[in-house]
N, C-alpha and C positions, 0 to 999 in steps of 0.2 A: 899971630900965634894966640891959640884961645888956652886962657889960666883954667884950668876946670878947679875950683875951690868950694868944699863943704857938699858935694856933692851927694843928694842921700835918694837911695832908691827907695821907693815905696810899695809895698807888697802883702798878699791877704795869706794866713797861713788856716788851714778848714780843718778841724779833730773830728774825725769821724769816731764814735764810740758804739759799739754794737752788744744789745745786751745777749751775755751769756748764760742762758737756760741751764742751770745745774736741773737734770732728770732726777726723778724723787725715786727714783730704784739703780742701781748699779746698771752700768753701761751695759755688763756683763747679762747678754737673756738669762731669765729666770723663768720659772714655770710655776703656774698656781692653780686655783680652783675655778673654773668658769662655771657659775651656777644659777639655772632658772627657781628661783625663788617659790615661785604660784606650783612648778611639776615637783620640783624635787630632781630632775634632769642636771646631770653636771659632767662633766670634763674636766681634764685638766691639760692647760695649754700656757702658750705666752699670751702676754696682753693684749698685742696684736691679733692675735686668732683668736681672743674669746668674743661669742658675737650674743653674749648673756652680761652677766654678772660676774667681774673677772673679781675675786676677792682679797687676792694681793700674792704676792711673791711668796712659795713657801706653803700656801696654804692647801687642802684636800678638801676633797669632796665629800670629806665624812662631816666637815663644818656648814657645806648647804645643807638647811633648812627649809623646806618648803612651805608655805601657808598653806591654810586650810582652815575648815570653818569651827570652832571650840564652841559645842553645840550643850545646854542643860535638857538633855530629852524628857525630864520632866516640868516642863516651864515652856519652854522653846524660847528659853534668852541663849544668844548666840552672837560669837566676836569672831572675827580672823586672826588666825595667830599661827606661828611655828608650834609644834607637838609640845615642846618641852617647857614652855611657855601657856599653855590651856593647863587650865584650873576644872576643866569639864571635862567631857568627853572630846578628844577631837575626833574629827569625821575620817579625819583623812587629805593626803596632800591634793591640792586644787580643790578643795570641795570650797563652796559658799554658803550662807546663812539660809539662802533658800531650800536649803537639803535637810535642814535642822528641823527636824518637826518631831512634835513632843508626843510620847507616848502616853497611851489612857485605853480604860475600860474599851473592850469591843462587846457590846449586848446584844443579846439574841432578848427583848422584853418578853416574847410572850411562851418560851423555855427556860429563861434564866440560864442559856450557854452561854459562854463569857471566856474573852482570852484579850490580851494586852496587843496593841499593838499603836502603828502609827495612822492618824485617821484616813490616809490614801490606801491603806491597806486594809481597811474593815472592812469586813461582808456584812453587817447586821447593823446595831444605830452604836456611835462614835461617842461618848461619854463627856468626852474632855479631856483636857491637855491634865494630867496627874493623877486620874480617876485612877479606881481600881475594883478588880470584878466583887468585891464585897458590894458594891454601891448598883452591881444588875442584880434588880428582884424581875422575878416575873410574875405577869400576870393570876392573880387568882382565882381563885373556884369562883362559878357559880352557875345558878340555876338557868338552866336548860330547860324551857316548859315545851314537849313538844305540844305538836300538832291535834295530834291523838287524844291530849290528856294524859300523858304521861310526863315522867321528869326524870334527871339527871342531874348532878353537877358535874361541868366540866370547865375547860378554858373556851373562850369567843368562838378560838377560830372551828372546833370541835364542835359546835352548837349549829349543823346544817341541817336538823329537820325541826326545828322549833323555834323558838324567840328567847334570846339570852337574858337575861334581867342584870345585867353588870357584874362586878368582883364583888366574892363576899355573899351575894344574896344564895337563898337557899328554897327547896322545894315546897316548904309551906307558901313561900313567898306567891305560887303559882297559881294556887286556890281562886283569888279574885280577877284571875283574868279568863278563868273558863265560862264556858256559857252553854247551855243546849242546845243542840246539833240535833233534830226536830227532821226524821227520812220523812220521805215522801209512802215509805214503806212501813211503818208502827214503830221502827225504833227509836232508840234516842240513845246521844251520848254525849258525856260534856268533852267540849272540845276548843281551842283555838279558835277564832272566824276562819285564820287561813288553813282549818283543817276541817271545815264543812263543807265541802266539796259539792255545789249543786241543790244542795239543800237548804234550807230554813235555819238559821242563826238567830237565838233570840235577843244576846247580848251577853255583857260582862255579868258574872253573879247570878246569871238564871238557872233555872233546875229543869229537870227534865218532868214534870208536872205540869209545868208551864205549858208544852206544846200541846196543840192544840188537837184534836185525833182527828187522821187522814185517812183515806181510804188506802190499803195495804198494795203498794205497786212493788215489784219487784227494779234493784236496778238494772240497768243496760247492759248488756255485754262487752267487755274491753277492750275483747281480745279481736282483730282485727279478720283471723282466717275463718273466724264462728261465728261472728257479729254480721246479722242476717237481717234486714228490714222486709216483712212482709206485706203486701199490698194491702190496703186497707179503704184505696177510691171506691166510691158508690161505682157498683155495689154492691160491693164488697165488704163484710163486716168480721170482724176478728172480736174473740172475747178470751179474757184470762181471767182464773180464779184466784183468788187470797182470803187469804184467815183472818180472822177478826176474835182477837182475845181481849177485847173491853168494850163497855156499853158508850157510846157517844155520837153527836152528830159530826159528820163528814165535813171537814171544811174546804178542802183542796181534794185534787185529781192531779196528777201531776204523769204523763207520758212522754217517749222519747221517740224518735221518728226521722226519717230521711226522706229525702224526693230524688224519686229514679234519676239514672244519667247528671245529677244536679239542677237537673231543669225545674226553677220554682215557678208557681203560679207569678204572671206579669213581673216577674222576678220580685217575690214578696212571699217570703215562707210562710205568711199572716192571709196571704189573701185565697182563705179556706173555710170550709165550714163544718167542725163536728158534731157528728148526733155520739151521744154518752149516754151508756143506759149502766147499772145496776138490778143485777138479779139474783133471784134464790138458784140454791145448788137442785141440781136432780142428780140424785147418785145411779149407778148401772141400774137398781131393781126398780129406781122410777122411771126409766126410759128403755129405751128400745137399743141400745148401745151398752158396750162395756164399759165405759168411762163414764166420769163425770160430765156434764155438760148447764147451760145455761138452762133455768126455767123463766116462770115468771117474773114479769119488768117490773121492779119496785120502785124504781125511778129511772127517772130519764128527764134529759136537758137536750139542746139544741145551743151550740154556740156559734155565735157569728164573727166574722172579725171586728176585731176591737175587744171581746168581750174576754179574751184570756190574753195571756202572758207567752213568748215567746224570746227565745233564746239561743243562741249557737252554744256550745257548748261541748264539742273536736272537731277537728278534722285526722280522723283515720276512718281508713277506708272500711266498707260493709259489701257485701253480695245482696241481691236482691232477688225474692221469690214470689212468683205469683201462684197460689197453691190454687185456681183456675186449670192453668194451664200444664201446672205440674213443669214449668220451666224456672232455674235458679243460673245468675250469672254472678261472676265473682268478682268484686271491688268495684261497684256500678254508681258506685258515690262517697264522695270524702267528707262531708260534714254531716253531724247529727245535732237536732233540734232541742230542747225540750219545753214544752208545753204543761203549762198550767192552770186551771181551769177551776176559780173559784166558785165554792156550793154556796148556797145559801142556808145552810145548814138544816132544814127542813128532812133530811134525809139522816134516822137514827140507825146506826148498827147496833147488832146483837151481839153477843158471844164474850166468853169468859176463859182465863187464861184454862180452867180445868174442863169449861166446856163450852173449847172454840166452836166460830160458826163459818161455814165457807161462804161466798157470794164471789158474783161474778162482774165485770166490767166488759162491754161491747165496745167498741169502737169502731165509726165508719167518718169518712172524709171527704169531701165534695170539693175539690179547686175550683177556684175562680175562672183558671183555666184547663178544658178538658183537654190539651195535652199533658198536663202534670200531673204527675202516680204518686200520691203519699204511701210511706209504708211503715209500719209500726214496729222498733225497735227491739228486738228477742234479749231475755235477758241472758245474763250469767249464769251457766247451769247449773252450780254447783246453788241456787239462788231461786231455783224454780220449786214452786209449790204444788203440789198433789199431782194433779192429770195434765197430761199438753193440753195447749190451747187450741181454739177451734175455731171452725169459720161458717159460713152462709155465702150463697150467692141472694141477695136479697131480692134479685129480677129475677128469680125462678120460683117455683111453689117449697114452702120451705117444708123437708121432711124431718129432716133432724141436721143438729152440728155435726160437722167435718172434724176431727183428730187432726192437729199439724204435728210432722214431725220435720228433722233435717232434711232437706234436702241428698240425695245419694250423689 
């Protein structure tokens, strides 16, 4: 028999303790404000369904606040903040500091128009961030010296036929920049350089004394449907008369001139030779004609190439006549020449403003090469002097000068 004595069982007892989450709102669903902060967008739902900014149990959507950028439009310092919370301007919900841009003077400089705005928005130059249109002056007066010799004051951009002298300057100011404009034709007149067109410039400050007396040419015709180059190749000679109202020796010749088809001699409008003569007038009761015409050679020259001046000087178009033939074609060449052809001054004109003297100018032209036709330039008719010009065939027995007129 077994005594069982003191017998003690041994055994593990385990506390499982589990913590119990008390929920920080009532078990009971409650409804709040669900709100995107950056839009201003809200709702109102349970905690569970807000998938923003749920702002607690109880709460509306009249307490979201949206950010946005609280912008100083005169400065361009700029924070994010709720509306109610800017001390500045706010922009607006969602907006950011990049939208903040500060307003200033918009300048029109050379009107002095002027309105406020933000510099992405100007049309004209942008002042700066607080400017204002007190600070756009515009541009001021000043002297306008045209071309001509005349003046004005105006602003820069106004000043398109003359040379501006800056802001402020005035029409006395224009005095020492003109110079003498010295025609090839006896006048003169103070002018700009960029307003002596083809002519003799004698510089800043010169007078019209200065130039030197030229033999009186008329200028060239402009005008493109009139503007006639007459044959003048040997030999063939053309002469035109001019007035001569002061006593002095000739220093210049100066003619304008095309070559038929554009065909130049070995292509070289230089490689030619003129005979230039000067003569006394015979009027109708000393000739055998009604018109004026050329007498006696008081001088004459021979030039060769090398020995004058040659020049392009347009291209618009001319007709070409050969008064030979009595055929005229129309627009037969686009560039005109002019030629100049220093005297040695040995040769003195007569005549006086109350008692002018006429004389005459010959012209005849030899190319280097005998396919090339030079022809002599007709002037502007409002520009032409006493009787038309007249011509010779020089290879035949000479009776008297030919009358040119337009071609029909």
């Amino acid at each position: 028999m077994i005594t069982l004595s003191n017998l003690k069982i041994s055994s593990t007892i385990t506390i499982i303790l589990l913590l119990n989450l008390i929920p920080a709102y009532p078990a009971t669903a409650q409804m709040g404000a669900c709100c995107d902060e950056f839009t201003g967008d809200c709702y109102e739902s349970e905690v569970q369904d807000c998938y923003m900014m749920w702002l607690g149990p109880g709460t509306t959507c009249e307490e979201c606040q949206p950010m946005g950028a609280c912008c100083d439009e005169s400065t361009g310092d700029c924070y994010e903040s709720k509306e109610q919370e800017c001390s500045m301007t706010w922009l607006g919900p969602g907006t950011t500091c990049q939208e903040c841009e500060p307003i200033g003077a918009c300048c029109e400089e050379m009107t002095g128009d002027c309105y406020l705005s933000k510099e992405s928005e100007c049309g004209y130059m942008w002042l700066g961030a607080g400017t204002t249109c007190d600070e756009c002056i515009p541009q001021p007066l000043g002297a306008c010296c045209l071309y001509n010799g005349g003046c004005y004051e105006c602003r820069e951009w106004d000043c398109y036929d003359g040379t501006w002298l800056g802001p402020w300057t005035n029409c006395d100011q224009c005095q020492s920049l003109y110079g003498a404009c010295c025609h090839p034709y006896g006048n003169c007149e103070l002018t700009l350089q960029e307003g002596c067109y083809g002519d003799t410039w004698l510089g800043q400050g010169t007078v019209c004394e200065q130039c030197e007396q030229k033999s009186e040419l008329q200028q060239p015709d402009q005008d493109s449907y009139t503007r006639t180059a007459v044959s003048a190749a040997t030999p063939f000679v053309l002469a035109e008369d001019f007035k001569c109202t002061e006593v002095g020796s000739v220093a210049s010749i100066i003619i304008w001139g095309s070559w038929y088809e554009e065909y130049l001699p070995n292509d070289d409008p230089t490689a030619v030779t003129f005979d230039l003569s000067l003569h006394e007038n015979l009027t109708p009761g000393q000739n055998p004609t009604d018109h004026n015409i050329p007498g006696q050679v008081l001088w004459s020259q021979t030039f060769s190439q090398m020995q004058f001046d040659c020049e392009e000087i347009t291209n618009t178009e001319s007709g070409f006549y050969d008064p030979n033939s009595g055929t005229y074609q129309i627009w037969k060449q686009w560039r005109m020449w002019r030629y100049k052809f220093a005297l040695d001054g040995s040769f003195i004109q007569l005549g006086t403003e109350y008692e002018p003297l006429t004389y005459w100018l010959s012209v005849s032209a030899e190319p280097k090469d005998g396919n090339a036709v030079f022809g002599w330039i007709n002037t502007t008719p409002w520009q032409s002097f006493n009787d038309n010009a007249v011509w010779i065939n020089s290879s035949e027995p000479v009776t008297t000068w030919a009358a040119l007129f337009y071609p029909q």
